[in-house]
Backbone as CSV, one residue per row, in Angstrom:
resi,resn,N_x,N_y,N_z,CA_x,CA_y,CA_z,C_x,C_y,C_z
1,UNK,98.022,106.641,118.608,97.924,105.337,117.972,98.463,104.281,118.922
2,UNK,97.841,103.403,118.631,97.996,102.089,119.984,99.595,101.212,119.440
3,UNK,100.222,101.035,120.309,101.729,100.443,120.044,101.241,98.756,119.771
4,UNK,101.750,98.706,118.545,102.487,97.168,118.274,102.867,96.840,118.747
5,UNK,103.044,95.133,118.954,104.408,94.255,119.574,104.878,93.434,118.529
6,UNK,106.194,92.958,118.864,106.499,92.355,117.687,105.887,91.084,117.409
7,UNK,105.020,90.471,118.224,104.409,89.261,118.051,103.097,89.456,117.921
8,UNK,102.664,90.747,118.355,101.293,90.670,117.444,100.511,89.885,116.011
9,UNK,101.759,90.281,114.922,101.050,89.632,113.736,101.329,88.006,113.808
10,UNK,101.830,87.654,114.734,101.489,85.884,114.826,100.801,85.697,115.527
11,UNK,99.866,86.216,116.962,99.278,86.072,117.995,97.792,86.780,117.245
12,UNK,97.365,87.782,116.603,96.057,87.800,116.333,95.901,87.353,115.199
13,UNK,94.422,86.810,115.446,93.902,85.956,114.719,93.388,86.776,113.386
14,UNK,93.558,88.834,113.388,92.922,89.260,112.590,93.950,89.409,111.722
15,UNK,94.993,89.722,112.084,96.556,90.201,111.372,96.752,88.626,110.968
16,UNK,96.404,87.330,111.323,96.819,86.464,110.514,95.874,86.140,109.453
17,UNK,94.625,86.500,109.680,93.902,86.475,108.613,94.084,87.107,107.277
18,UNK,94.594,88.484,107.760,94.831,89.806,106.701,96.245,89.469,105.912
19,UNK,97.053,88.676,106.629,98.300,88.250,106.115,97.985,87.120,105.199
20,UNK,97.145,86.104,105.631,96.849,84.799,104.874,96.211,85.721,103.269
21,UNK,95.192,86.505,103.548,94.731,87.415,102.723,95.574,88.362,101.503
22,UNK,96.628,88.786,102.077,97.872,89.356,101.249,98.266,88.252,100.431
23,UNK,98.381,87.590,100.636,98.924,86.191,99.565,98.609,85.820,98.644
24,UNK,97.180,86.161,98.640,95.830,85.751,97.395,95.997,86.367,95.960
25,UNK,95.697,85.989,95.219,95.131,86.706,93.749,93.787,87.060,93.987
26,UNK,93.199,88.394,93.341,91.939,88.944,93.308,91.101,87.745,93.370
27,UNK,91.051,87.102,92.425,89.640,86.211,92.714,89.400,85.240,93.687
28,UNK,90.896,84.319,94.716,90.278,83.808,95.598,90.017,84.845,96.687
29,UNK,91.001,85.620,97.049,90.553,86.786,97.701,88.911,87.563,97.901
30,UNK,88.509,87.624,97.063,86.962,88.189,96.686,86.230,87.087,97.343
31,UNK,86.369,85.675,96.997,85.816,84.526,97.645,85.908,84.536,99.217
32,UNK,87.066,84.779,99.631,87.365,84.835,100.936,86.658,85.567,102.002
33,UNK,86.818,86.868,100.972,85.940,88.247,102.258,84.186,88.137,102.005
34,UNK,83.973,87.333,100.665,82.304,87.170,101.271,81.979,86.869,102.146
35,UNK,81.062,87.641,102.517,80.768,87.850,103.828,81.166,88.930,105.161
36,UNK,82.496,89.020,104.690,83.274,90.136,105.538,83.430,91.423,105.337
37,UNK,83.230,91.852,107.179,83.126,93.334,107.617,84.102,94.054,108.267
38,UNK,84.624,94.981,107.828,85.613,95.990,108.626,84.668,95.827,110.340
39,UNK,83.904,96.018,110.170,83.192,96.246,112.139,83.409,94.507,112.234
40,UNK,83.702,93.811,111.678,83.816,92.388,112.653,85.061,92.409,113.164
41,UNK,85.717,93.513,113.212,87.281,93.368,113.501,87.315,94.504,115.112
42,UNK,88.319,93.957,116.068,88.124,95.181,117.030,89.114,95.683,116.947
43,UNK,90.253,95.155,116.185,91.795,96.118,116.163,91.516,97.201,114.827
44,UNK,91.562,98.717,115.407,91.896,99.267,114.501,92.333,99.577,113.372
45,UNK,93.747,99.349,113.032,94.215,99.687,111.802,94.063,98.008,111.257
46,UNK,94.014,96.922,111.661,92.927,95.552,111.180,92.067,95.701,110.721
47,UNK,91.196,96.447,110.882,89.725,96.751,110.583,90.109,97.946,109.224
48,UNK,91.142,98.717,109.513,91.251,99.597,108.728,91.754,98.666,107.654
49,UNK,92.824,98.230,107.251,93.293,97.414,106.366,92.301,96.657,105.646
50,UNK,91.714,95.675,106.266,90.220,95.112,105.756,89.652,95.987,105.003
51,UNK,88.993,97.221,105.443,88.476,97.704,104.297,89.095,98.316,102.887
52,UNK,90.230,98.509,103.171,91.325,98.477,102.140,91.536,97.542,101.332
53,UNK,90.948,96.082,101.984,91.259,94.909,100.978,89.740,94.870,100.296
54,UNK,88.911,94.681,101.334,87.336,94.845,100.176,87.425,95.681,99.404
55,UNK,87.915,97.261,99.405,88.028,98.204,98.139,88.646,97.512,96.702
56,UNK,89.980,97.029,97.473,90.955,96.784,96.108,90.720,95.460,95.551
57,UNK,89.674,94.676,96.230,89.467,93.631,95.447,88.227,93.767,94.549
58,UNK,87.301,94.686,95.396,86.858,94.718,94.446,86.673,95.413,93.029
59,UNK,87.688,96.060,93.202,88.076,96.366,92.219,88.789,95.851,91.159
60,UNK,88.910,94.758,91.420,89.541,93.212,90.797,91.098,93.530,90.848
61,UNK,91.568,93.915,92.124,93.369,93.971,92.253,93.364,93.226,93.270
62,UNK,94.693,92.701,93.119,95.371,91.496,93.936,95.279,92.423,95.642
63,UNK,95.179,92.087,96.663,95.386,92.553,97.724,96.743,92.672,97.875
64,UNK,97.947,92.798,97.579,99.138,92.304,98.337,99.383,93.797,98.750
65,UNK,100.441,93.354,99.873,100.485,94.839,100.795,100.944,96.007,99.795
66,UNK,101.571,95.851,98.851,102.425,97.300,97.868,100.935,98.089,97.879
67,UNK,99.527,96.964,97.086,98.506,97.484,96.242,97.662,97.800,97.830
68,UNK,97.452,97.371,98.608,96.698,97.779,99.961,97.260,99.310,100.238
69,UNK,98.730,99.946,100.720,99.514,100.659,100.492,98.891,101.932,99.615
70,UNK,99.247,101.566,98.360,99.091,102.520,97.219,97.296,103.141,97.104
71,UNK,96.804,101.982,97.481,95.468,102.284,97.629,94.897,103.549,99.071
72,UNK,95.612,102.730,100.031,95.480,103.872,100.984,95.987,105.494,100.494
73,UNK,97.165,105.147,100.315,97.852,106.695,99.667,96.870,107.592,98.533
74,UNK,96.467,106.692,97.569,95.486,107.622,96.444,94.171,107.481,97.227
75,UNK,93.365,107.157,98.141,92.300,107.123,98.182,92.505,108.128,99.850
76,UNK,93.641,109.173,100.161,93.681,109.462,101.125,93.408,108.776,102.984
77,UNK,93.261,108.042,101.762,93.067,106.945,104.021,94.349,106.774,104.686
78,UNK,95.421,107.347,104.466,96.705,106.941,105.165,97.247,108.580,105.081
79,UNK,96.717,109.411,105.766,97.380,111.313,106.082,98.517,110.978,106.321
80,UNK,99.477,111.826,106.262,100.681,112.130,106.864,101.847,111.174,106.897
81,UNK,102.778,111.849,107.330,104.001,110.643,107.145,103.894,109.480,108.313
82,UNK,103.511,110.005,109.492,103.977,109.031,110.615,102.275,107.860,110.133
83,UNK,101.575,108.258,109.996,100.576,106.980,109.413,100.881,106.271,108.320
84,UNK,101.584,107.007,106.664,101.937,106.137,106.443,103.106,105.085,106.641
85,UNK,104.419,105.476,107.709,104.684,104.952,108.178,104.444,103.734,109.107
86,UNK,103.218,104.266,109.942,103.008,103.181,110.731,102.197,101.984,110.157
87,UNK,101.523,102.313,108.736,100.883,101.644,107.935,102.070,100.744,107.249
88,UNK,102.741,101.038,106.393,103.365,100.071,105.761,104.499,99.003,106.366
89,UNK,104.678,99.558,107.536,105.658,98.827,108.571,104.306,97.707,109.205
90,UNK,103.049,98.217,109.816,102.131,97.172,109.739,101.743,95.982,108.736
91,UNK,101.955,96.722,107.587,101.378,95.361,106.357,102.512,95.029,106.340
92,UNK,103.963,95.288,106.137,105.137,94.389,106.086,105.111,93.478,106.901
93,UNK,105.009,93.611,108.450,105.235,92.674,109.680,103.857,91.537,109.404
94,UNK,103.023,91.973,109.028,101.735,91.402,108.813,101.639,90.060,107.815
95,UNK,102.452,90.460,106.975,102.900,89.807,105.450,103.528,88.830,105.631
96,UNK,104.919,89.391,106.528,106.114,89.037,106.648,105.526,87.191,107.213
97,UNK,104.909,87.606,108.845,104.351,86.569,109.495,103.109,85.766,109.471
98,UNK,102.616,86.445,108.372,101.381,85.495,107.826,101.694,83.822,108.180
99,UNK,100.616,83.034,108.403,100.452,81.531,108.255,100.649,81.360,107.570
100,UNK,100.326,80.000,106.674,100.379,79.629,105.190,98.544,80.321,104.687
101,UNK,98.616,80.466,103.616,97.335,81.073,103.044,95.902,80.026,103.051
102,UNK,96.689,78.570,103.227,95.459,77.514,103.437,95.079,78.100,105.081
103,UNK,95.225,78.436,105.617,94.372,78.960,106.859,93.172,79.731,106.633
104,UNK,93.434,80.141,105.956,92.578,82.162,105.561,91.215,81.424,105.799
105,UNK,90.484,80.598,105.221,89.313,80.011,105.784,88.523,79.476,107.234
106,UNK,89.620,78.810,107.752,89.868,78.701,109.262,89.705,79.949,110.120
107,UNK,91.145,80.676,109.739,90.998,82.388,110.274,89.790,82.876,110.078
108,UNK,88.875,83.124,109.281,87.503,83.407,108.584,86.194,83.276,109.782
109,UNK,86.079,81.992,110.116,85.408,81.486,110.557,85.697,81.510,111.759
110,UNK,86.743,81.271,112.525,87.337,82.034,114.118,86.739,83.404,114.342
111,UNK,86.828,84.330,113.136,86.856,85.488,113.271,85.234,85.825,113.285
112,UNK,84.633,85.302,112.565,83.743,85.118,112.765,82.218,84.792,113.742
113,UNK,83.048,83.989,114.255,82.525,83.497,115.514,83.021,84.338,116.815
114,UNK,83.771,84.807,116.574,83.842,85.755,117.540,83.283,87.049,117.880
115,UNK,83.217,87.854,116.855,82.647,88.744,115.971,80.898,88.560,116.608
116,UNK,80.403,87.497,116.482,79.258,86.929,116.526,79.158,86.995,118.540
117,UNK,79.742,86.321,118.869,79.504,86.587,120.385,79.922,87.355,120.769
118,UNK,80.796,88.363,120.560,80.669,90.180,120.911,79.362,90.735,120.822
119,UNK,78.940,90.273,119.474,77.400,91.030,119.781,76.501,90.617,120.271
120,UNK,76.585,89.207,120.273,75.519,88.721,121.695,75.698,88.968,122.939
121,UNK,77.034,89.252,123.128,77.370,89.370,124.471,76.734,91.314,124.932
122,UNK,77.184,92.025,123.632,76.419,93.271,123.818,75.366,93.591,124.090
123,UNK,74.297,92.511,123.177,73.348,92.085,122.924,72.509,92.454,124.480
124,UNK,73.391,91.345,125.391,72.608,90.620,126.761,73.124,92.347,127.575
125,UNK,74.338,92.476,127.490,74.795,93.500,128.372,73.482,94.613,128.338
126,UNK,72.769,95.059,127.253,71.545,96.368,126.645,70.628,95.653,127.518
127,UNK,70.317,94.450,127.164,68.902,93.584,127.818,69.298,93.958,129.212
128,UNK,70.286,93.461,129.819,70.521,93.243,131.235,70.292,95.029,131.450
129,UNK,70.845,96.026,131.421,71.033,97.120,131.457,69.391,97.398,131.717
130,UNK,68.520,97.090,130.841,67.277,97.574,130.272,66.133,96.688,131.357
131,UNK,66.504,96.116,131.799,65.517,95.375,132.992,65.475,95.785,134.287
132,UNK,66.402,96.215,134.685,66.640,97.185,135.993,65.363,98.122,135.973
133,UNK,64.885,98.553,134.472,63.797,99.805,134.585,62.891,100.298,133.969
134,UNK,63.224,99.839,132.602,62.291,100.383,131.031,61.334,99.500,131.209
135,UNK,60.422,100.551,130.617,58.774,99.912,130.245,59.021,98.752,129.455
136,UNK,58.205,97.840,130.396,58.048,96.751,129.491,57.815,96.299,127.917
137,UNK,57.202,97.344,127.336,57.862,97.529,125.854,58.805,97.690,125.130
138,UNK,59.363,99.003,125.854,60.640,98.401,125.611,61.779,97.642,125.652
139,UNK,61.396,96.941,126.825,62.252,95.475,127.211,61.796,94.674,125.968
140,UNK,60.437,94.073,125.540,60.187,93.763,124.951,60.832,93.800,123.388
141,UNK,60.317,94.983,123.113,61.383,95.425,121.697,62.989,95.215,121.463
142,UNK,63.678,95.676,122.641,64.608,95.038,122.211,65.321,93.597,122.488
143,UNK,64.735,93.093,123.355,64.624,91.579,123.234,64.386,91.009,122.151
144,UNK,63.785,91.507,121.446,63.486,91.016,119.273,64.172,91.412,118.787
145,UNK,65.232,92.199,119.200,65.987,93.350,118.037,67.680,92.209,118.339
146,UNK,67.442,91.318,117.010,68.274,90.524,117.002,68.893,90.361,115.552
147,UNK,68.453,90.999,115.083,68.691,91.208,113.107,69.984,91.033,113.145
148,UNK,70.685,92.266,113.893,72.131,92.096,113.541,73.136,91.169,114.163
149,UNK,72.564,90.572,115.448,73.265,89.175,115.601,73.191,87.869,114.784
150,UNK,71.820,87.666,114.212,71.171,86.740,113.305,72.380,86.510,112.070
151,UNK,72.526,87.612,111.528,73.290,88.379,110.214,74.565,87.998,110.391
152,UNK,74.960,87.782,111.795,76.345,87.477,111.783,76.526,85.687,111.895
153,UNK,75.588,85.507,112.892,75.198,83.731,112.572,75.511,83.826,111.678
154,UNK,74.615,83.655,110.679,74.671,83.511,109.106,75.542,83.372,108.339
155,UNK,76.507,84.446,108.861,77.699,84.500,107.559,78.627,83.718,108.556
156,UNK,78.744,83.735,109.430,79.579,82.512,110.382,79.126,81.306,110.423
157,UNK,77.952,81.125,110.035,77.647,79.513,109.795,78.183,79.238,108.301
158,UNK,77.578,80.733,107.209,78.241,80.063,105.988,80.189,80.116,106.030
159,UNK,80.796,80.126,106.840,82.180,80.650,107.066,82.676,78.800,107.296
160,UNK,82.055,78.351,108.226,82.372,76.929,108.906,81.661,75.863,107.965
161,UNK,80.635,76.266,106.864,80.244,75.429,106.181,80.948,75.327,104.505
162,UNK,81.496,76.753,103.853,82.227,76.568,103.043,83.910,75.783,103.021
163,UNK,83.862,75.063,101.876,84.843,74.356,101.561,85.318,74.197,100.374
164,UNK,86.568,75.062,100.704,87.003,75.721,99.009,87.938,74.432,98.382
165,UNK,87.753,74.224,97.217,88.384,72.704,97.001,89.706,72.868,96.720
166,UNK,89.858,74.078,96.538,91.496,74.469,96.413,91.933,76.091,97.091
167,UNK,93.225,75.958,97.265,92.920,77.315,97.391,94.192,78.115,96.195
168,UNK,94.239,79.344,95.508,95.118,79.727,94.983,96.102,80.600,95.563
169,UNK,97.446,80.202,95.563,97.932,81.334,95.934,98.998,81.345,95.352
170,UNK,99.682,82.834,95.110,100.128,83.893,94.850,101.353,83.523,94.536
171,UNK,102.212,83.196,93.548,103.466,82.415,93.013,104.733,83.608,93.848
């Protein structure tokens, strides 16, 4: 497992998202992750957590780290002691250093956009790769094969275009 620093959860933009995220009640929470994917994330147990929060929200529970936690534990996604160790010492530090929760939209849309030019950038790396030699059909073909960058536009344009008129958080 890849070592923490202690400034990680103020320095990424995904751990401040997931922290702004811990703060929420189920329903702005649910609002928040429309749109959002565990694979838009490149940190591991980030990505892992995320899908921990789409589970438990939608299941209409508050995200906060206890219920992220407990969820991992009954749904087996957290084996052994030293994971759940390294898990709940993650959502604590995560929690702990969260932004204020009016970010989580901001964070959203950063994340987003980033997310988005990883895969274009993959995108070009296959093309570039694929011109050196493949039949021109298949250069062709995947030069069109843009669905899943498109998909991420999309929810990153709707990310920078939503504007939540309030946000709720978590007394």
């Amino acid at each position: 497992m890849p070592t923490a620093t202690a400034t990680d959860a103020l320095t990424d933009p995904e751990r401040q998202f997931l922290g702004c995220l811990m703060q929420l009640p189920a329903r702005p929470a649910r609002r928040l992750l429309a749109g959002m994917r565990a694979a838009d994330f490149t940190g591991g147990m980030a990505a892992h957590v995320l899908q921990l929060a789409i589970e438990v929200v939608a299941a209409e529970h508050t995200p906060a780290p206890v219920t992220l936690y407990t969820h991992a534990l009954a749904t087996g996604q957290a084996p052994g002691e030293k994971r759940r160790e390294w898990l709940s010492g993650w959502l604590i530090d995560t929690y702990r250093d969260a932004p204020p929760a009016e970010l989580a939209h901001h964070l959203k849309a950063v994340l987003l956009e980033t997310a988005w030019r990883r895969a274009l950038l993959a995108h070009a790396r296959r093309i570039e790769q694929a011109a050196a030699g493949s039949p021109t059909a298949v250069l062709r073909e995947l030069a069109d094969d843009t669905a899943a960058i498109d998909e991420l536009w999309t929810r990153y344009q709707a990310a920078t275009t939503a504007n939540p008129t309030h946000l709720e958080v978590a007394a």
